[in-house]
N, C-alpha and C positions, 0 to 999 in steps of 0.2 A: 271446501275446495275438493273437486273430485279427483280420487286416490289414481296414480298411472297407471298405467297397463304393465303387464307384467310380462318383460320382455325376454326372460331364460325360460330355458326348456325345462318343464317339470322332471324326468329321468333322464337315463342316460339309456339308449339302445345295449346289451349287451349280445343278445341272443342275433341268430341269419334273420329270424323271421322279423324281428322286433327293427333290425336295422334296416330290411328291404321295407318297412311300414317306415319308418323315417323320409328313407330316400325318395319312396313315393310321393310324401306328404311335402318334402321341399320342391320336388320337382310341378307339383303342382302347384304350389304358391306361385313359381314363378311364371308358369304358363299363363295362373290368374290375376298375378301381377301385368304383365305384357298386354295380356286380352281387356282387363276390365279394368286395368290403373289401380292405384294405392285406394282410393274411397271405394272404390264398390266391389272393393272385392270382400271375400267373409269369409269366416270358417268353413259355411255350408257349400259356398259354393269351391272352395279348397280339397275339404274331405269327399265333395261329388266327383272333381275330377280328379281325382287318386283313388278314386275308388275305394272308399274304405267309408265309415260311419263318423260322423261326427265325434260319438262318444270313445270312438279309439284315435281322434286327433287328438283332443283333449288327455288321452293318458298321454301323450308326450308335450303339449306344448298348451299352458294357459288361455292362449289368446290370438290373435292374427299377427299381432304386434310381436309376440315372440316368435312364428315361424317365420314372419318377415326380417327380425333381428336375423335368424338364426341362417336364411338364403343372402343376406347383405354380407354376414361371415360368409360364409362360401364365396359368393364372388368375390369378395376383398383377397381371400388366400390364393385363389388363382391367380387373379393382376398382381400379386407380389410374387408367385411362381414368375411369370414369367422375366419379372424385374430382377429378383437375384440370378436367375441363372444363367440370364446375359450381361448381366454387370460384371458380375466374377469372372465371364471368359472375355469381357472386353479389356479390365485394368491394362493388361502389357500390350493391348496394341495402339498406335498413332492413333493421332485425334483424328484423323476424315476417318478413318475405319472405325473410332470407340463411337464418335458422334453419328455415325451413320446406325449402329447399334443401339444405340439409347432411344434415337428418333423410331427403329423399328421396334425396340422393346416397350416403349410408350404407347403404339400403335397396336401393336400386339396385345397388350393389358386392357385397355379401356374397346378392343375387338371382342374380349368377350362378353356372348351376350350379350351385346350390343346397346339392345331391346331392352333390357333388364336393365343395364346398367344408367341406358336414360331416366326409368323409373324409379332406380334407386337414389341418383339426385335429385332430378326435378318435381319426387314428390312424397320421398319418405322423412326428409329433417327431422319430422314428428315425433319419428321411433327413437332415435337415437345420435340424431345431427348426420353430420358430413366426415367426423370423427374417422369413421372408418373407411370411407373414399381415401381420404384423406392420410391414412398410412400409404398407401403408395408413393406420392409424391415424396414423401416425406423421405422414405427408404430410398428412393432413386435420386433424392437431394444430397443423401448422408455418404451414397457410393461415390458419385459425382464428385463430392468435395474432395473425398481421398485418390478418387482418381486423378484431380487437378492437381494435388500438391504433388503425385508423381510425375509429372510432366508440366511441371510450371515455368521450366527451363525454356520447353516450345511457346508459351504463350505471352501473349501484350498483357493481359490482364494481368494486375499487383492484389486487388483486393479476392482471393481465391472465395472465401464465402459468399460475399455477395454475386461472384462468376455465375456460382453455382445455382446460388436461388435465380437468377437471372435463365441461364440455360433451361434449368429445370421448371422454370415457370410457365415459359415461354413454349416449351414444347408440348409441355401437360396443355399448356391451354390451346396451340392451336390442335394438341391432337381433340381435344374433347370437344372443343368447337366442330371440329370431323364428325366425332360420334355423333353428335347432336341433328346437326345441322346439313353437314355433305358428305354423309357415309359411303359413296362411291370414290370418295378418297380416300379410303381407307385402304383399297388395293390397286392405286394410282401409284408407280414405279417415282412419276417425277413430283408428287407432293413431297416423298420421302426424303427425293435431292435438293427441292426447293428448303426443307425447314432444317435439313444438315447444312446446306450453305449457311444459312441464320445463324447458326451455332459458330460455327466454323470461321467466318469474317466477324463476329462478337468478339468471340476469345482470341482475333489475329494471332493464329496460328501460323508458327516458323517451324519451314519443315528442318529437323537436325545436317549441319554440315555434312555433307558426305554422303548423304541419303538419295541418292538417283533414284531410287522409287518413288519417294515421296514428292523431287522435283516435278519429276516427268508427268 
């Protein structure tokens, strides 16, 4: 049985110089990822455009499979960048304004890198599964849930976990159907409002008594 590839980075960058040879060397991957897809790409043609030698990719990173492990980390922390830090300012507002939020924060996360992000689904499994896509959702289902049980008073829906993987599911998927498939909606004003209504008549949202903003 042939042994895996070895997908962590052999050291750790400490030095300027050492890190600006890292940053090159992921920034290339991914350029070679987008250009030539997960098969054809290689170390060689990796450290050609990073400009650096093969034998000094390999002082940092085994294999193809670990600088591609290690550009999958990077865009995963990004798409959760963007997740927690509109979650957290959305908890205390009303549901059209938090759901309007999560639909753009969703949008937002799987917008970067676009290109990249296709390839890291549709053709890395290999390296390391879907695991790591796969924390975003996961973090924007956990905020979600806490978000519903503070405003559960406004909503029809009784079963709050299943709300959430429901909302959260639904919107991961039409946004990544976007990525994939009709990336000019991805800076379309009314796809935005069309999949916040989804959300919004799901969770039959009742605006609070007394709330003339939220009537009107």
């Amino acid at each position: 049985m042939p042994r895996a590839a070895a997908t962590k980075a052999r050291k750790q960058a400490t030095q300027e110089r050492s890190r600006a040879t890292v940053e090159a060397l992921l920034a290339a991957t991914a350029r070679v990822l987008v250009r030539e897809g997960y098969d054809r790409a290689s170390t060689n043609k990796i450290a050609a455009a990073a400009g650096v030698s093969v034998g000094s990719l390999y002082q940092y990173f085994p294999s193809k499979e670990a600088l591609v492990a290690a550009v999958q980390d990077r865009h995963v922390e990004h798409m959760l960048s963007e997740v927690r830090a509109t979650m957290t300012q959305a908890v205390h507002r009303p549901l059209p304004e938090a759901a309007r939020e999560l639909v753009r924060v969703m949008i937002a996360a799987h917008a970067v890198s676009p290109k990249l992000h296709r390839v890291l689904v549709e053709q890395i499994p290999r390296v390391r599964g879907l695991a790591q896509i796969e924390r975003v959702g996961e973090e924007a289902l956990s905020m979600t849930r806490v978000y519903l049980g503070a405003h559960a008073s406004s909503l029809a829906v009784e079963d709050l976990e299943m709300a959430a993987f429901i909302v959260v599911t639904c919107v991961e998927a039409l946004t990544h159907a976007a990525v994939l498939y009709r990336p000019a909606l991805l800076g379309d004003e009314s796809f935005v409002d069309e999949v916040t209504a989804v959300v919004i008549r799901y969770l039959g949202y009742r605006a609070p008594e007394g709330d003339a903003g939220e009537r009107a």
